[in-house]
C-alpha positions in Angstrom: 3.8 59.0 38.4 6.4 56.2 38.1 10.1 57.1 38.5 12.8 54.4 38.2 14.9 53.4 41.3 17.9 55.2 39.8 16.5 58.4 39.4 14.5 59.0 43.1 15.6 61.3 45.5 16.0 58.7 48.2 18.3 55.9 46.0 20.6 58.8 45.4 20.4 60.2 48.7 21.2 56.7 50.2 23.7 56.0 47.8 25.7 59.1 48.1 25.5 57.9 52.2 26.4 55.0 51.9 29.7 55.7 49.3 30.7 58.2 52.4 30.5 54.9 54.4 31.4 52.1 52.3 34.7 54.7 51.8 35.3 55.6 55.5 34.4 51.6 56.5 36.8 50.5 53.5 39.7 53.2 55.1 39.1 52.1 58.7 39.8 48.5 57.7 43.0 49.1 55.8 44.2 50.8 59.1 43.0 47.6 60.9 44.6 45.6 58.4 47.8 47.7 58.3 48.0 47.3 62.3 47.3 43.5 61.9 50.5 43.6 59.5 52.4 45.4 61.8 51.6 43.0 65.2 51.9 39.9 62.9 55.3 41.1 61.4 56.6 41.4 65.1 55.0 37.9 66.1 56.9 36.1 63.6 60.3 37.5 65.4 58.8 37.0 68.8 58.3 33.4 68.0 61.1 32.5 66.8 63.0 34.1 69.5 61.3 32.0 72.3 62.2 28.9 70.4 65.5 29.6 69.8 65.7 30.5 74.0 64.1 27.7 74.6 66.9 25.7 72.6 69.9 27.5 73.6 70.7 25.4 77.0 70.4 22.1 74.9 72.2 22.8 72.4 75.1 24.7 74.4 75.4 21.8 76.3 75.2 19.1 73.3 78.1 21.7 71.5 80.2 21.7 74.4 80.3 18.0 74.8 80.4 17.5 70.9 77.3 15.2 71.3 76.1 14.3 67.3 73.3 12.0 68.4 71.4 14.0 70.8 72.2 17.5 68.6 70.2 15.3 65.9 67.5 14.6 68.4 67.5 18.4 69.2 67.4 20.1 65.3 64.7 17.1 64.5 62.4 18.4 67.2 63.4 21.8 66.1 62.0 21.0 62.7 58.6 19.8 64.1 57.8 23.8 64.4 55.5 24.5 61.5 57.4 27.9 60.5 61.1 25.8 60.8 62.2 24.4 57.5 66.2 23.9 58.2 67.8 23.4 61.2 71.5 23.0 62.1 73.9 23.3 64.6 77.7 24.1 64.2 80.7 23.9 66.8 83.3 26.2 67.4 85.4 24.8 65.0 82.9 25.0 61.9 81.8 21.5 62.1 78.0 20.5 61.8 77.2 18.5 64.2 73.8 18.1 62.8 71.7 19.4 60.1 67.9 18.7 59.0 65.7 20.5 56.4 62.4 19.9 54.7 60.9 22.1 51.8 59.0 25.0 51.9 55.1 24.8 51.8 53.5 25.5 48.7 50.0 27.9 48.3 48.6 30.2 44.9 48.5 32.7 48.2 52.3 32.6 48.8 53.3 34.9 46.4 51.4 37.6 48.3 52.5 36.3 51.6 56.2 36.9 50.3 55.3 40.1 49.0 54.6 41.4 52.8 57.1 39.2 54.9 59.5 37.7 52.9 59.5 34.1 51.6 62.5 32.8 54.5 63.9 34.6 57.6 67.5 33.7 58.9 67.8 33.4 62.9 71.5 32.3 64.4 72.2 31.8 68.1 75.5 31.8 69.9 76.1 28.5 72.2 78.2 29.5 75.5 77.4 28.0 78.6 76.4 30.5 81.6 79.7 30.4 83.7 81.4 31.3 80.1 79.5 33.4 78.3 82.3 35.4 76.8 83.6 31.6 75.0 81.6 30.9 72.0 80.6 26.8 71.9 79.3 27.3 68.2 76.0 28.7 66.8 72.4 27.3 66.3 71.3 28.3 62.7 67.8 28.0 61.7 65.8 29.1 58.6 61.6 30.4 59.0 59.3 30.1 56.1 56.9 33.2 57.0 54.0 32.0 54.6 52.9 29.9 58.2 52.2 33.4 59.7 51.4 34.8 56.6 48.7 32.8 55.2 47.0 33.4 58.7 47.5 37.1 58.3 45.6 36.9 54.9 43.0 35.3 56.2 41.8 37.5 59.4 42.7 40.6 56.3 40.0 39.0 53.9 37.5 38.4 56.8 37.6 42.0 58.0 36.8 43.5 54.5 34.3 41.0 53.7 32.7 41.6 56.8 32.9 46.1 56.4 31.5 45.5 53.0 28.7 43.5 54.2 27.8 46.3 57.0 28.0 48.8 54.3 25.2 46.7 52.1 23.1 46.1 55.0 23.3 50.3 56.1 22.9 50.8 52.4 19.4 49.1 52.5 17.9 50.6 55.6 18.8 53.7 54.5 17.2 53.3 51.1 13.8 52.1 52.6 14.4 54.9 55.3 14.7 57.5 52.4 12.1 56.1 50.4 9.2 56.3 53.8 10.4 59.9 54.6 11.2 61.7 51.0 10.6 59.7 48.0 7.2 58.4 49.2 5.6 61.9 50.3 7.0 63.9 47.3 5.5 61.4 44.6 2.1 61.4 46.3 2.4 65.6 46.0 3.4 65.0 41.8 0.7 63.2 41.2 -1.7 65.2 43.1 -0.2 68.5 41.1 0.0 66.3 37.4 -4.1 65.6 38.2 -4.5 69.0 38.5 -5.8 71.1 35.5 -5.4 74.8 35.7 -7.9 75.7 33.3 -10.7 74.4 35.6 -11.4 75.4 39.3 -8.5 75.5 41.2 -8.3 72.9 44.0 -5.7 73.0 47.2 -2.8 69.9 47.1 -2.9 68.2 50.3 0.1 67.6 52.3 1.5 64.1 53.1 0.9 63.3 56.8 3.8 64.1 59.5 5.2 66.7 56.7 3.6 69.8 57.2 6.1 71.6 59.3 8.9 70.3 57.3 10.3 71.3 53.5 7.9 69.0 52.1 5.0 70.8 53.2 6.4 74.0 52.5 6.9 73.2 49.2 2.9 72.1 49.3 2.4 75.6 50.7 4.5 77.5 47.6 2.6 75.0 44.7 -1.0 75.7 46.2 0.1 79.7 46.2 1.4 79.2 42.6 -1.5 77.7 41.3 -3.7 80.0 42.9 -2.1 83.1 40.8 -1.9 81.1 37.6 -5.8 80.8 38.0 -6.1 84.7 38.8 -4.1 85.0 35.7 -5.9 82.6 33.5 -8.8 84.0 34.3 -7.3 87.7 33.4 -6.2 86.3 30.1 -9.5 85.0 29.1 -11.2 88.3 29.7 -8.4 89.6 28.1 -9.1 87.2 24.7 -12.2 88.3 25.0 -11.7 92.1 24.3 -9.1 91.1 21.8 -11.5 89.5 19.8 -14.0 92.0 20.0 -10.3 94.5 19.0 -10.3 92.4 16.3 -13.7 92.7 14.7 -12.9 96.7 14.8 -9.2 96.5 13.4 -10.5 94.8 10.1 -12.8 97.4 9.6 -9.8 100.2 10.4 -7.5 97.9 8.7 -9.9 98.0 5.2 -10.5 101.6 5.6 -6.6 102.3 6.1 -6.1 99.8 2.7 -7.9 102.1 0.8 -6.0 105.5 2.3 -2.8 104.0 1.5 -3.6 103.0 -2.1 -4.8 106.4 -2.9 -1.5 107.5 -1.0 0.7 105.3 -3.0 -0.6 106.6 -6.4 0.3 110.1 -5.3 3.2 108.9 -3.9 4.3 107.5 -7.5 3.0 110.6 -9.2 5.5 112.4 -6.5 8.7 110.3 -6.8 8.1 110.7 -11.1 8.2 113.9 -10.4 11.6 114.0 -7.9 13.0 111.8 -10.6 12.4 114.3 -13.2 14.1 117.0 -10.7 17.0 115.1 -10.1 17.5 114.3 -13.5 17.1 118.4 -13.8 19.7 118.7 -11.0 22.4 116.4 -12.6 21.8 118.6 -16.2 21.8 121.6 -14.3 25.2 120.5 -12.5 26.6 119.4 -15.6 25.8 122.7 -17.2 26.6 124.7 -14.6 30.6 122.5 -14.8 30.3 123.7 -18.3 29.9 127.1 -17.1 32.9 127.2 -14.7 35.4 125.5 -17.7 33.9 128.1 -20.2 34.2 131.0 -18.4 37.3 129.9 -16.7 39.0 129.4 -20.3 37.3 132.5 -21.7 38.2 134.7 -18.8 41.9 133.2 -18.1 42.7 133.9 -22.5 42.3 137.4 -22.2 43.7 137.8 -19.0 46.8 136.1 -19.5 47.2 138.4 -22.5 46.7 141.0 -20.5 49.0 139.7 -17.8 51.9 138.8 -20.3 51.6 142.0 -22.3 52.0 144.1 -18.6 54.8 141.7 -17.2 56.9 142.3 -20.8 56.7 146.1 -20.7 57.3 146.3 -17.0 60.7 144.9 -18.0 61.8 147.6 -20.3 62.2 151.0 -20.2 59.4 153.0 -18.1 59.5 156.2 -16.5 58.3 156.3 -12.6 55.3 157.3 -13.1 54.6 155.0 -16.3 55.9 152.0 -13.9 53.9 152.7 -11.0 50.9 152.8 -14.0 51.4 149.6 -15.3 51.8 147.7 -12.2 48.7 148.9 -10.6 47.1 147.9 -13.7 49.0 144.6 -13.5 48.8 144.2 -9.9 44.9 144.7 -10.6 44.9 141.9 -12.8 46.1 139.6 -10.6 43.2 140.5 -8.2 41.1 139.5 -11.2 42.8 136.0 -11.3 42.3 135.6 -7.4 39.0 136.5 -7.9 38.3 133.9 -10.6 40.3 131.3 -8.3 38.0 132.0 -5.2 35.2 130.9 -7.3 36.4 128.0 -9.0 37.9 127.0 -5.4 34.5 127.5 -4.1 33.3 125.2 -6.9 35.7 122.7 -6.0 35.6 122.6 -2.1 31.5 121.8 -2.3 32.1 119.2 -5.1 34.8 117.4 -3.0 37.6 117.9 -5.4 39.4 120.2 -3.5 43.1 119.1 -3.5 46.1 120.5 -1.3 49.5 120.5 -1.6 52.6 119.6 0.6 55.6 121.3 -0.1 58.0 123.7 2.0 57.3 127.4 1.7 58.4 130.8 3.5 55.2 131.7 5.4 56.6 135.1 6.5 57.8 136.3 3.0 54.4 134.7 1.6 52.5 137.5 4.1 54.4 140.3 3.2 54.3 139.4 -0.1 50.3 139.6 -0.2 50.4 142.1 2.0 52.8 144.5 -0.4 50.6 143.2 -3.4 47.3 144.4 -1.4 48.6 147.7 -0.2 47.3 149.5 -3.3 43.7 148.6 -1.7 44.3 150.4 1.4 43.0 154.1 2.1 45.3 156.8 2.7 44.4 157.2 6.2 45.3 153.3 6.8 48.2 152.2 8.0 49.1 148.5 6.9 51.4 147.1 8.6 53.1 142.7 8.6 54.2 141.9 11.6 56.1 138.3 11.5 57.0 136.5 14.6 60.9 136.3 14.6 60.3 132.8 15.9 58.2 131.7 12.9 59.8 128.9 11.1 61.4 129.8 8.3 59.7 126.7 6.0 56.8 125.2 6.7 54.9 122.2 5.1 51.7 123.0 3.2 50.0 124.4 0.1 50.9 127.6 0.2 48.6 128.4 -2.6 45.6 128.3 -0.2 47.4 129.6 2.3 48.0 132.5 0.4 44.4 133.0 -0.4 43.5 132.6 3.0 46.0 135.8 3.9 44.4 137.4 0.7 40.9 136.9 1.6 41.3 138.2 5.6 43.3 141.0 4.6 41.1 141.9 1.0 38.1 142.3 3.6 40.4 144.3 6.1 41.7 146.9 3.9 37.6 146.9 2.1 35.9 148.1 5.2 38.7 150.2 6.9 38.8 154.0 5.9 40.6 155.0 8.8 43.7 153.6 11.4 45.3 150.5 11.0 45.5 147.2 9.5 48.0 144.2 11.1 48.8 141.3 9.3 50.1 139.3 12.0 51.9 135.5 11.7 53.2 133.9 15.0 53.8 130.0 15.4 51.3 127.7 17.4 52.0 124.8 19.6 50.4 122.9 16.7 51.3 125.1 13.5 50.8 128.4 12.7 48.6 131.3 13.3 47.5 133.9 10.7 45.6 136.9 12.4 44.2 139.9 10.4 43.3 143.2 13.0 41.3 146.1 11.5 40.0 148.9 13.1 37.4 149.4 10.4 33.1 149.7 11.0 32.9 145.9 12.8 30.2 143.1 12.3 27.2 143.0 14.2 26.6 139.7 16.3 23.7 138.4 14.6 25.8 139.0 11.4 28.8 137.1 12.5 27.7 133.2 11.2 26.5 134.5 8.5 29.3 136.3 6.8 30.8 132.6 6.1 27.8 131.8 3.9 28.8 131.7 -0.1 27.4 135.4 -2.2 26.4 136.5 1.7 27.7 139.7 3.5 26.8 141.2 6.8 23.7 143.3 5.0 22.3 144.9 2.0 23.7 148.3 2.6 27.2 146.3 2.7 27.0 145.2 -0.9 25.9 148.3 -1.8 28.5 150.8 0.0 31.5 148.7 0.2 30.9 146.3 -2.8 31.9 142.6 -3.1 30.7 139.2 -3.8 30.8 138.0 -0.1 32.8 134.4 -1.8 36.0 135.4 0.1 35.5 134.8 3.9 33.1 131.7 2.7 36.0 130.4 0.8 38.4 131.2 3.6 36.9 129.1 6.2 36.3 126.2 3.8 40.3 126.4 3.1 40.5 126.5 7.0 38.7 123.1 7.3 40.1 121.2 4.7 44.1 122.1 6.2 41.8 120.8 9.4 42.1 124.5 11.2 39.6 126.8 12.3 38.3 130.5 11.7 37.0 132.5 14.3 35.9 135.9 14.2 36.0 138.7 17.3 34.3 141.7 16.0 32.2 144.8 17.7 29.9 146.7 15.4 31.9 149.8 14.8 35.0 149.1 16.6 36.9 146.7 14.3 37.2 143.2 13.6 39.8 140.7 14.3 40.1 137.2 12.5 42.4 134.3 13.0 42.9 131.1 11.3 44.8 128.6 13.0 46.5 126.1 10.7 47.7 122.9 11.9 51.3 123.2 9.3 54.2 121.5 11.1 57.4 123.2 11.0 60.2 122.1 8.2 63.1 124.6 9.0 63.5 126.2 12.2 63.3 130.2 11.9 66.3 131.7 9.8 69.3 133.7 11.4 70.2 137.0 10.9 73.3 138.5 10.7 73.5 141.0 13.6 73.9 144.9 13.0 75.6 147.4 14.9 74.4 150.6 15.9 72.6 152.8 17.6 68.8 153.6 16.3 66.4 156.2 17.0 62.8 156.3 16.1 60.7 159.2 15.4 57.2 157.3 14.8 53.7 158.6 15.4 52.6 156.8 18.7 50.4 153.7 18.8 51.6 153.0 14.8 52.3 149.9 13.5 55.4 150.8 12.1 56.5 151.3 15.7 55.5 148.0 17.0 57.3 146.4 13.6 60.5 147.9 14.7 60.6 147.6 18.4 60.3 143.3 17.9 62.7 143.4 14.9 65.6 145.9 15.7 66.9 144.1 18.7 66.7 140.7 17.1 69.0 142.4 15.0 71.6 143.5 17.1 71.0 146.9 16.9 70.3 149.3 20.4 67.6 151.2 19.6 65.6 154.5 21.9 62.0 155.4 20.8 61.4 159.5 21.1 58.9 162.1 20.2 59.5 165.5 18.0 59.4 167.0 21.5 61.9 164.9 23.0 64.5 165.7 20.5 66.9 168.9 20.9 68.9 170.9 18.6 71.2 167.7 18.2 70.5 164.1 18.0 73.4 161.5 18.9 72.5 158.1 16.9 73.9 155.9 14.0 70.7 155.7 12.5 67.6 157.4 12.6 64.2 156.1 11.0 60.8 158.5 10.6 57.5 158.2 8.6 57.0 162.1 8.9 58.1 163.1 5.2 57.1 166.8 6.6 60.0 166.6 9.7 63.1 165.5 7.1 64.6 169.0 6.6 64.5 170.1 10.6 65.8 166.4 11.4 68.7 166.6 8.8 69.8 170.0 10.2 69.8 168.3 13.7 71.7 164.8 12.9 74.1 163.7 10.3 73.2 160.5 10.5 71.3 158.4 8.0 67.8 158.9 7.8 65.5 156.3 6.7 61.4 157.4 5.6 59.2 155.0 5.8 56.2 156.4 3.8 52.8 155.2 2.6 52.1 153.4 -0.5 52.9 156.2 -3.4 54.3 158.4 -0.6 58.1 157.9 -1.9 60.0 161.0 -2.2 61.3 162.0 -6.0 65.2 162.0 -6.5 64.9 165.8 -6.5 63.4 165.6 -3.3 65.8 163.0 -1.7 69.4 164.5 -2.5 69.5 166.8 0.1 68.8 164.6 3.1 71.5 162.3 1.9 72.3 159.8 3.2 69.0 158.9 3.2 66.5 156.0 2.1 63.1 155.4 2.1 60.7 152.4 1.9 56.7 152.3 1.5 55.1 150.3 3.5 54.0 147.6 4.4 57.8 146.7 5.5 59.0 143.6 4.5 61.8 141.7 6.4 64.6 141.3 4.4 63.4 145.6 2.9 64.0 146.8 5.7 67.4 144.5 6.9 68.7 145.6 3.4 67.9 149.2 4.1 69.3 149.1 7.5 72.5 147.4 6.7 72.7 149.6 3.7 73.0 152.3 5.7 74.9 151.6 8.4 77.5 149.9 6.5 77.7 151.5 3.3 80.3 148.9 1.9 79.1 145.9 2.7 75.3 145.1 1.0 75.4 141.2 1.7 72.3 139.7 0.8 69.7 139.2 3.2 69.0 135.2 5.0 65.9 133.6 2.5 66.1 136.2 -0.5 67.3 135.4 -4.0 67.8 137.4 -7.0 66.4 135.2 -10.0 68.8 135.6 -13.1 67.8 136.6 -16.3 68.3 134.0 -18.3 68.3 130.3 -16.9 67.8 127.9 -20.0 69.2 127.3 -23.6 66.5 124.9 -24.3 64.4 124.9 -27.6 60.6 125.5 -26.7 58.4 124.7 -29.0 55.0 126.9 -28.0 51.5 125.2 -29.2 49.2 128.2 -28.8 46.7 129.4 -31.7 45.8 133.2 -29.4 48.4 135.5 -31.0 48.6 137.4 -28.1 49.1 134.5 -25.7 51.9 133.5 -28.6 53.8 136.8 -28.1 53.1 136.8 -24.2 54.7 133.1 -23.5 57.5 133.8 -26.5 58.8 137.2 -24.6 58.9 135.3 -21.3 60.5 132.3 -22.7 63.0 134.2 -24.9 64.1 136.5 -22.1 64.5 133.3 -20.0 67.1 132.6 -22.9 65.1 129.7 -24.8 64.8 129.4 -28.5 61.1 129.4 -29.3 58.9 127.3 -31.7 55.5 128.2 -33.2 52.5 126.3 -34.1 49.3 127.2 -34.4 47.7 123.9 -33.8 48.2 119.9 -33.2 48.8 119.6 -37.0 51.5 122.2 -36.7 53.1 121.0 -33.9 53.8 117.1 -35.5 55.2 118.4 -38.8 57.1 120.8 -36.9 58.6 117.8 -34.8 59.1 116.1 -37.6 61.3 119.0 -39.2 62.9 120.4 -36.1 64.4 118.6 -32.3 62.9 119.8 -29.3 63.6 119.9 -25.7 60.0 120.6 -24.2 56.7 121.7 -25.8 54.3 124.0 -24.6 50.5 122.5 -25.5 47.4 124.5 -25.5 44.9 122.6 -25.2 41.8 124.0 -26.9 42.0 124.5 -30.6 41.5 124.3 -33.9 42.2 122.2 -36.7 43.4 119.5 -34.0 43.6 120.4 -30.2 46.5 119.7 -27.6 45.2 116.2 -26.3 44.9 114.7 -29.6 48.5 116.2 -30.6 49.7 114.4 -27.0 48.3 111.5 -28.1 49.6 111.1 -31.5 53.1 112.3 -30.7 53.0 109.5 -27.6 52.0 106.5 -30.0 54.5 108.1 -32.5 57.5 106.9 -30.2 60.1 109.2 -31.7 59.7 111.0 -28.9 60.0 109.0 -25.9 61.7 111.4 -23.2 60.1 114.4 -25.1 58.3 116.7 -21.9 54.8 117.9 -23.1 53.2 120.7 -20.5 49.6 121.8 -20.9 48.4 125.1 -21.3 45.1 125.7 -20.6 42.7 128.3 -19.1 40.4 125.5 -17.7 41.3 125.2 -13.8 38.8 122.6 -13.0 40.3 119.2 -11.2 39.1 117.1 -13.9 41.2 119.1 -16.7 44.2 118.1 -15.1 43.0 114.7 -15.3 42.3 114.6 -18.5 46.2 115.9 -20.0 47.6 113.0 -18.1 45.3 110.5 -19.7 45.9 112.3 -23.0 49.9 112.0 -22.2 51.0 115.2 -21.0 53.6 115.2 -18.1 52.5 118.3 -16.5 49.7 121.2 -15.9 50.2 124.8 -15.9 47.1 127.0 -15.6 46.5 130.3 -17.4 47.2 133.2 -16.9 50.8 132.1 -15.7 53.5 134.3 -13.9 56.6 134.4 -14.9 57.8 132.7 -11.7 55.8 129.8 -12.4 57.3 129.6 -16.0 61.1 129.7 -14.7 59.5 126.6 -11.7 58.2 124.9 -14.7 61.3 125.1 -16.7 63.6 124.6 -14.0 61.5 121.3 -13.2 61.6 119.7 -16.8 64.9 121.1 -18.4 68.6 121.6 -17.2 70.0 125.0 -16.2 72.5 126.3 -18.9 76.1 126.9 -17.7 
């Protein structure tokens, strides 16, 4: 194997010496040339100070005598140095008694002599004879030109780096032939042993070069041979190995042609099979589509009538009724809305599995929300249950969310409560969270079984058969619940022993907007006559001192012929006449729902007042402070009495039901707005045309010409440009709303509609009247 010079081991080995020595021989000369500088620097000096000695007695003499002829003798013999070029010596008096001078030599090396010592040195001597040396005869001046010592200097410079260069060459070449005997040499001979070498064939040892067998070279024989000897092993491995592959071979075809024909036969059954998912999916999409259909007919077909019904209850609540008559109509009414919240779990439901299900973010009371449901649910509980809202005095009084959903969520948990409770209490209970707020619902009703427990959150599921079938229900509302839960990104968990009550609680992560409201304190004195362990006792012992008022808990036994207070509050109807003849003090009753006393009943315990439960907050303040200062009835913190009549606006209502005509017409004109009929679209542009308008009112299904074609015409119409348009329908699905604002309309309101959300909508869209 040839390798060029350059590229051997022992030419770079010799040359990477030989730079080490070329540079340390090139260093050690500058050092000898730098001390040759330095001894030749001090010659010149030296010199010229032994002449100028050697001249002094002459000349002293030939300046003291004023000789001219022999100081001319004396600066001629001066100038026979070779470094002198001037000469001259001057008496005391400045006279020259004789002068001589000849030019400076010439070289192409003087320039670099000059460089190092100058191109002329100055030397003067002072003339005084020895028995005077203090009297000065005159001075002997004379010039040097150092390129006579320096052009020697260069010379012995150039020979000493001509001469460490030519050592370096000469160590340069024994080393390389040195290099090239020991390493170069031995380590080809061992490549072209191994490059003659075939590995495929029987495996032969490399021999080591002579004198190298202890050294690296023959260790690195030693390592090749061991090398070679396991790729052989290995070679001869793989060739069995090709061997059995081969014969693997022959069998794989034969797998691989039986296999060929299994898959074909798979693949037609596999087309036959993915027709057929096709045709399901294709059955799926129908089936979802149908079953949309569904949800907007029965919404709108269920919503018409009920928002009849609805209206129809809401308008003769308002007149004249008798108790009795009232408390009638607004179970029924009350029932009604249970059939709306019904119909809004489902389509909710409908809506949280398709994805479309979209929350709000607005301030609302959370407390008066839950006393609210729970006073709207308290027809539902059993006579021997005691319902009772207890609301953290340190809840917030606004928070941010959809209080819509959180209202169902409240509904739901304390619907199921109330459903499977016959017998002691009920607690609504809302406290705030270090992250939000907690809603917890308590029942001491007949429990859920463990294995039962993850299953009650399934949609149409309860805990068992005989559940549906004693209790009733569609099982939609706790499913529902916990799918509200995780969209607000809460949680639901249930606690529950099989006969021993339940206990939910839904923690919701809804930040705080106003910091909890202040009361006005009370003064007083209370005392509470309450059957132990009731919820009406644990109401009153967190809410009467955040009040103000003092406040000693007792039992009928406790209390003696008299009883000293400023107040005193019961929920035994049967103890009123034995506790008015021991106090005079004001007695509130707080009774079950439909346990309220008659006016007959009540006028001889005056002053007296009674409240059904479940309390409410701002109830029971009102009470309180209503009895304890009969002159001043101020108005409790977060309640508001909604006037009468709000608006002189002109409505004009779009609706072709009659009874939802008379229904929206009562509300509107007892909100004080002039209503406008029309049956349909047609209707409602010629009535436009005839008659100005401040908002409209547009149903959206019917005849002749329905609500979004009406939008649309009036909107490319123009005369109209400011003009609100609100839908009506009875269609709650996501995509309804949708389509009114691409049809034009400005806003959405669902039936059946409350009369609050009328008097929201109208205070949204038109100006309160004066």
């Amino acid at each position: 194997m040839d390798i060029s010079l350059t590229n051997r081991l022992s030419f770079k080995q010799a040359s990477i010496t030989v730079l080490v020595a070329f540079i340390l021989g090139t260093l050690l000369s500058l050092v000898q040339v730098g001390l040759d500088y330095a001894s030749e620097d001090a010659a010149i000096d030296r010199e010229i100070r032994s002449l100028l000695e050697i001249s002094h007695n002459p000349a002293a003499r030939i300046a003291y005598n004023i000789d001219a002829e022999l100081a001319q003798e004396l600066v001629v013999g001066l100038l026979r140095s070779p470094a002198v070029i001037r000469a001259e010596i001057i008496d005391s008096s400045g006279l020259t008694l004789a002068s001589v001078q000849r030019p400076a030599s010439r070289s192409g090396y003087r320039v670099l002599s000059d460089m190092l010592f100058g191109d002329s040195r100055q030397f003067v001597d002072q003339l005084f004879v020895s028995h005077e040396p203090d009297e000065s005869l005159g001075v002997l001046r004379l010039q040097v030109d150092t390129y006579a010592f320096g052009n020697h200097f260069l010379e012995r410079s150039l020979l000493t780096l001509l001469t460490g260069f030519a050592r370096s060459l000469l160590l340069a070449l024994i080393l390389l032939v040195l290099f090239y005997f020991m390493l170069t040499k031995p380590l080809i001979s061992t490549i072209r042993s191994l490059t003659e070498r075939d590995p495929k064939k029987d495996f032969e040892p490399i021999p080591c070069p002579r004198n190298h067998e202890l050294d690296e070279i023959g260790t690195l024989v030693a390592v090749i041979n061991q090398q070679l000897s396991s790729i052989h092993d290995v070679i001869d491995l793989r060739r069995e190995a090709e061997d059995r592959l081969t014969q693997y071979l022959g069998e794989l075809e034969h797998i691989v042609s039986a296999r060929t024909a299994e898959l074909k036969a798979t693949n037609a059954r596999l087309t036959l099979s993915n027709n057929d998912l096709e045709a399901a999916r294709r059955t799926a999409l129908e089936m979802a589509q149908a079953r949309a259909s569904l949800l907007a007919s029965m919404s709108h077909e269920i919503r018409t009538p009920l928002n009849g019904l609805l209206g129809m209850l809401s308008l003769t609540l308002d007149g004249k009724l008798t108790d009795e008559q009232r408390q009638q109509l607004a179970i029924a009414h009350n029932s009604g809305k249970i059939l709306v919240e019904l119909l809004n779990d489902i389509l909710d439901l409908s809506k949280h599995e398709a994805g479309q299900l979209e929350l709000e973010r607005i301030p609302f009371d959370l407390g008066t929300l839950a006393e609210d449901t729970a006073s709207l649910l308290s027809q539902n509980a059993s006579p021997m249950v005691e319902l009772t809202c207890l609301v953290d005095p340190r809840l917030p009084a606004l928070i941010l969310g959809d209080p819509t959903r959180v209202r169902q969520i409240v509904s739901n948990l304390l619907s199921n409560a109330l459903k499977f409770t016959r017998t002691g209490r009920v607690d609504l209970r809302v406290s705030p969270t270090a992250s939000g707020v907690r809603v917890e619902v308590r029942d001491t009703g007949i429990g859920i079984a463990a294995e039962a427990q993850a299953r009650i959150f399934q949609p149409y599921t309860q805990a068992g058969a005989g559940i549906t079938r004693q209790y009733g229900g569609t099982g939609l509302g706790l499913a529902l619940t916990r799918r509200l839960c995780e969209a607000m990104d809460g949680k639901l968990v249930v606690e529950s022993v099989e006969g021993d009550g339940s206990r939910f609680v839904a923690d919701l992560p809804l930040p705080s907007h106003q910091p909890a409201q202040q009361w006005t304190f009370l003064k007083g004195q209370a005392t509470t006559l309450c059957h132990p362990g009731s919820g009406l006792e644990e109401l009153l012992a967190g809410w009467l001192p955040h009040w103000g008022l003092a406040f000693r808990q007792r039992t009928q036994e406790e209390l003696g012929n008299q009883v000293e207070c400023d107040l005193l509050i019961c929920d035994d109807s049967s103890q009123l006449p034995g506790l008015r003849r021991a106090t005079q003090a004001p007695i509130l009753l707080v009774t079950s729902y439909g346990g309220l006393l008659g006016t007959e009943g009540s006028e001889p315990l005056a002053p007296f007042s009674q409240l059904a439960r479940p309390l409410s907050r701002a109830a029971l303040y009102k009470a309180l402070q209503q009895l304890l200062s009969p002159g001043q009835t101020d108005q409790p913190p977060g309640t508001t009495d909604v006037p009468a009549s709000l608006h002189k606006a002109r409505v004009l209502l779009v609706e072709d039901n009659a009874v939802n005509q008379m229904v929206a017409r009562g509300m509107l004109v007892k909100l004080g707005c002039e209503v406008g009929i029309a049956a349909n679209g047609v209707e409602a542009i010629e009535y436009l045309q005839e008659n100005p308008a401040d908002l409209v009112l547009m149903d959206c299904n019917m005849p002749v010409m329905d609500g979004y074609e009406a939008t649309r015409r009036i909107r490319q119409m123009a005369n109209w440009p400011e003009l609100p348009i609100i839908a009506l329908t009875a269609n709650a699905l996501p995509e309804e709303r949708e389509r009114c604002q691409a049809a034009g309309m400005d806003d959405y309101m669902a039936k059946p509609f409350r009369r609050e959300d009328l008097v929201a909508l109208l205070e949204a869209w038109l100006p309160i009247a004066p």
